[in-house]
C-alpha positions in Angstrom: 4.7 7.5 182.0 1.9 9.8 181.8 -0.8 9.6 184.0 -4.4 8.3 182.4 -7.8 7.9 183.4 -9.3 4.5 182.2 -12.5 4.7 184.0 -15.2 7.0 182.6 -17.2 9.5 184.6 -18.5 8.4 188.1 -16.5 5.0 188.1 -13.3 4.8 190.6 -10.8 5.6 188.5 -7.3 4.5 188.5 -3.9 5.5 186.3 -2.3 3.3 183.7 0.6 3.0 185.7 -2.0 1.4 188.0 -2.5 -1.4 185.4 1.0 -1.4 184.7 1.8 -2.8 187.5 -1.0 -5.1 187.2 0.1 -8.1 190.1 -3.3 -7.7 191.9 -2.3 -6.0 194.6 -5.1 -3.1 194.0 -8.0 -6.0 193.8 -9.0 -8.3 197.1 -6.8 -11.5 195.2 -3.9 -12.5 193.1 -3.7 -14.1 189.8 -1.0 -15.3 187.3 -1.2 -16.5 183.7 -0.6 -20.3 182.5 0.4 -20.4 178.6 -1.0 -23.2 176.1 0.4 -23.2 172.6 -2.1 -22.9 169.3 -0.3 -24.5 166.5 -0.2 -25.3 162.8 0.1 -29.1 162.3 0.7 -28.2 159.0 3.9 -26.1 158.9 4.5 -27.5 163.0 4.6 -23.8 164.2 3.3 -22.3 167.3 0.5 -19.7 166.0 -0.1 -18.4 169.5 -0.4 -18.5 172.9 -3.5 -18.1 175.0 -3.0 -16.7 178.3 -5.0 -18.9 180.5 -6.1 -16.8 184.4 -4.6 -18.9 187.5 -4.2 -18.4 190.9 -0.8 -17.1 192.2 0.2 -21.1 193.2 -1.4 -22.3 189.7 -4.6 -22.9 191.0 -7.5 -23.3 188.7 -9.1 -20.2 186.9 -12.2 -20.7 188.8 -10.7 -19.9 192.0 -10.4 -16.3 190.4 -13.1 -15.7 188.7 -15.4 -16.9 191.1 -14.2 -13.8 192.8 -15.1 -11.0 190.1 -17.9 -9.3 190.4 -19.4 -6.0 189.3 -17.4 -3.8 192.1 -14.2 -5.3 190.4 -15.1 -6.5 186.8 -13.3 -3.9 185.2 -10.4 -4.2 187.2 -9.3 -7.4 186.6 -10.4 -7.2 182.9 -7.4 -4.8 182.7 -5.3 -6.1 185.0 -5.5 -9.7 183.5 -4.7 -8.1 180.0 -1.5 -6.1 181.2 -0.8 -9.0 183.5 -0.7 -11.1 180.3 1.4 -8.5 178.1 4.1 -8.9 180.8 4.4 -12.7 181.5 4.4 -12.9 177.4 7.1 -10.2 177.0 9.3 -11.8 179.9 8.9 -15.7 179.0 10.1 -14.4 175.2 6.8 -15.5 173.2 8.6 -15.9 169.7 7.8 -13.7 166.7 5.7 -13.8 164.6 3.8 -15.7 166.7 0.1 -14.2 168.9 -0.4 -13.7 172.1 -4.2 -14.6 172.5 -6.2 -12.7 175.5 -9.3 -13.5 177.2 -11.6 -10.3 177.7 -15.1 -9.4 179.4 -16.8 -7.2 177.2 -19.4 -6.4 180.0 -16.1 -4.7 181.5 -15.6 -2.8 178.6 -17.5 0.9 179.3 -15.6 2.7 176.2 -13.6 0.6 173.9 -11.6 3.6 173.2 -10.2 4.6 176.8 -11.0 0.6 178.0 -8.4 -0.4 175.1 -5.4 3.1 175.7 -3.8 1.0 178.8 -3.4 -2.9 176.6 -1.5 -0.2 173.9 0.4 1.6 176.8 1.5 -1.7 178.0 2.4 -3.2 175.2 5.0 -0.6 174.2 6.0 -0.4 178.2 6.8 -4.0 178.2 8.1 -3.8 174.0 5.6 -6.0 172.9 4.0 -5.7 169.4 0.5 -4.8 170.1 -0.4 -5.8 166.5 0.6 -9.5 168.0 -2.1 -9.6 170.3 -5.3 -11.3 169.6 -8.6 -10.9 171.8 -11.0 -13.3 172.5 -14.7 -12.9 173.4 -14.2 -14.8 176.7 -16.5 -17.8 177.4 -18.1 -17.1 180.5 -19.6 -14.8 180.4 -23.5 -13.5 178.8 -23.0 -10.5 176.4 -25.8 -8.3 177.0 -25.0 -5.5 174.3 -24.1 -6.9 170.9 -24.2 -3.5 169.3 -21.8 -2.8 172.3 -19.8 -6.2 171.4 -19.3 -4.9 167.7 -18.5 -1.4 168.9 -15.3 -3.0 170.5 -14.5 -4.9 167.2 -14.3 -2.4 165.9 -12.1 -0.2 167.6 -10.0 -3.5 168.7 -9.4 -3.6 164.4 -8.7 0.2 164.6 -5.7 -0.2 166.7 -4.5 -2.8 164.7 -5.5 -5.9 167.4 -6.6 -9.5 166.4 -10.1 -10.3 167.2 -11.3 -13.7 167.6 -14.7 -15.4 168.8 -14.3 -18.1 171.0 -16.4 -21.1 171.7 -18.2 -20.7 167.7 -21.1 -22.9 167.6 -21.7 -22.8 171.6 -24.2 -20.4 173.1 -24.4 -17.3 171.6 -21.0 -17.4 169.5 -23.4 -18.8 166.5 -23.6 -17.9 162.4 -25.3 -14.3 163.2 -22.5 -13.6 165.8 -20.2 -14.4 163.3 -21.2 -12.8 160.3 -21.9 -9.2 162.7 -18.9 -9.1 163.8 -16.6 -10.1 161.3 -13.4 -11.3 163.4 -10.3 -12.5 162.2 -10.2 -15.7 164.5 -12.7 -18.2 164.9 -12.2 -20.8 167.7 -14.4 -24.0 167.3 -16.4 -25.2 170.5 -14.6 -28.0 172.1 -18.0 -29.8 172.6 -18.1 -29.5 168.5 -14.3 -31.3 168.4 -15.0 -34.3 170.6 -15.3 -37.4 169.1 -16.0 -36.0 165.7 -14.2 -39.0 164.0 -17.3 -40.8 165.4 -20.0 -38.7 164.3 -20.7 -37.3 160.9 -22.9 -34.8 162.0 -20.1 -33.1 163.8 -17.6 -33.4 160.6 -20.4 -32.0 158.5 -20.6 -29.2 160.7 -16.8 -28.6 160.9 -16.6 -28.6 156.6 -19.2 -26.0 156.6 -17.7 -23.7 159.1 -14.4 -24.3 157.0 -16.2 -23.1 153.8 -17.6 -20.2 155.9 -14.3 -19.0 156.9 -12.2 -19.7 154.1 -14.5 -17.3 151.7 -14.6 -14.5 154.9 -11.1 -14.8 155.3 -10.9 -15.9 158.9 -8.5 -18.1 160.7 -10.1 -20.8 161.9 -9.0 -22.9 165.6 -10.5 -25.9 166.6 -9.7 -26.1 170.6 -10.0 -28.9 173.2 -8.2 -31.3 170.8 -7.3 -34.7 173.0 -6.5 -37.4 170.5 -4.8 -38.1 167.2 -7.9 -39.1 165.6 -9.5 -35.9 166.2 -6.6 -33.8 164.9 -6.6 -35.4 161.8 -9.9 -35.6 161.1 -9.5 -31.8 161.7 -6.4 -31.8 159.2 -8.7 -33.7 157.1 -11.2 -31.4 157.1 -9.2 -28.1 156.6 -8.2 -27.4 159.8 -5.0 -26.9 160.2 -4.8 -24.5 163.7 -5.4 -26.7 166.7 -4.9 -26.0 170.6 -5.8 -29.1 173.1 -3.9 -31.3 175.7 -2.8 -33.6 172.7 -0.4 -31.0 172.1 0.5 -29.5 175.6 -1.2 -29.1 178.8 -1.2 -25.0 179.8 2.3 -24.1 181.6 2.1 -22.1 184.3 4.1 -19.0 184.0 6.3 -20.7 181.2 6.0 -21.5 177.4 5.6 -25.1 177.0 6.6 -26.9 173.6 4.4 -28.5 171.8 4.5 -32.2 170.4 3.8 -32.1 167.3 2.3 -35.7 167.2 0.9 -35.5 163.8 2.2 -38.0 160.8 3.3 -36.4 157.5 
């Protein structure tokens, strides 16, 4: 493969088969990737998997990302990506279904070059790069939201999935939502809890359903736990769902959901 520069001007740079390889060997620490299903209780498919960051014996992602900082951000933004692109390809994710990555876009210097290495190994490891879907990851601050939609943009350019995690938490709100334009919205866990219980919750959840449905935007609800909540959710419109009441993340495997939902 041919060498390529994926730092800009006055960064360390590094080739893609660098990020190819991708084990963490070139950063201080290793990680792996644990795999939780996203599912349609409709149709009972599987309409992705999120790569979830571990340590190399499946301990928890903050042990990792405790250890990024700005020396190494960048790094393991790409490394994590490829890192994901491979476990996915190996374990056999089935078509059609989405491979959903969590990204940094403080990491992201030029969405162009930043985004040339998650193509390169894509098509190293034969993996449909219009199958992958990134997420605007959770923790952390985005300081540059003209920056943010810059790599929306380009993300939609190369034919990627773009989602916005966490909606209704922090800054992932309505003006986020409506600059941006993605084609995924995930639903704040702290939004799905208990919303049987609480009407201001559900009234919430039917508007952001509305919202979607006329921008044309899949809409998630994560950090499902319990029948009730799912189908309220179902109720509501919401028929994508990721939480434990389905399946626990696997580490380094694919695990099948159960599809607990009554017809």
């Amino acid at each position: 493969m041919d060498e390529l520069t994926i730092f800009p001007d006055g960064v360390r740079q590094v080739t893609c088969q660098d990020c190819l390889q991708a084990s963490g060997e070139n950063l201080d620490f290793q990680f792996s990737m644990a795999f939780q299903p996203i599912v349609d209780v409709v149709d009972k498919s599987i309409f992705a998997y999120e790569a979830l960051v571990r340590g190399p014996n499946n301990e928890p992602a903050g042990s990792i990302l405790s250890q990024i900082d700005d020396d190494n951000r960048y790094y393991f933004d790409q490394a994590a990506r490829v890192t994901a692109i491979r476990l996915a390809a190996e374990l056999g994710i089935p078509k059609p279904s989405r491979l959903s990555i969590n990204f940094m876009p403080n990491a992201v210097y030029k969405p162009r070059a930043c985004i040339r290495a998650t193509i390169e190994a894509a098509r190293h490891y034969h993996f449909d790069s219009n199958r992958i879907m990134f997420e605007v990851t959770e923790g952390e601050q985005v300081v540059d939201r003209n920056k943010l939609r810059s790599i929306f943009d380009e993300y939609r350019e190369q034919g990627l999935i773009r989602a916005i995690d966490d909606y209704g938490e922090g800054f992932a709100g309505l003006n986020h939502l409506i600059e941006l334009e993605p084609d995924v919205v995930k639903m704040d866990m702290n939004l799905i809890r208990d919303l049987n219980h609480q009407p201001a919750k559900r009234a919430a959840v039917r508007s952001t359903v509305v919202l979607c449905n006329e921008m044309n935007i899949d809409l998630i609800a994560e950090g499902v736990e319990t029948i009730e909540e799912s189908r309220c959710l179902s109720y509501l419109g919401v028929r994508l769902q990721q939480g434990y009441l389905f399946a626990k993340p696997g580490f380094e495997t694919l695990p099948e959901p159960n599809f607990v939902i009554d017809d």
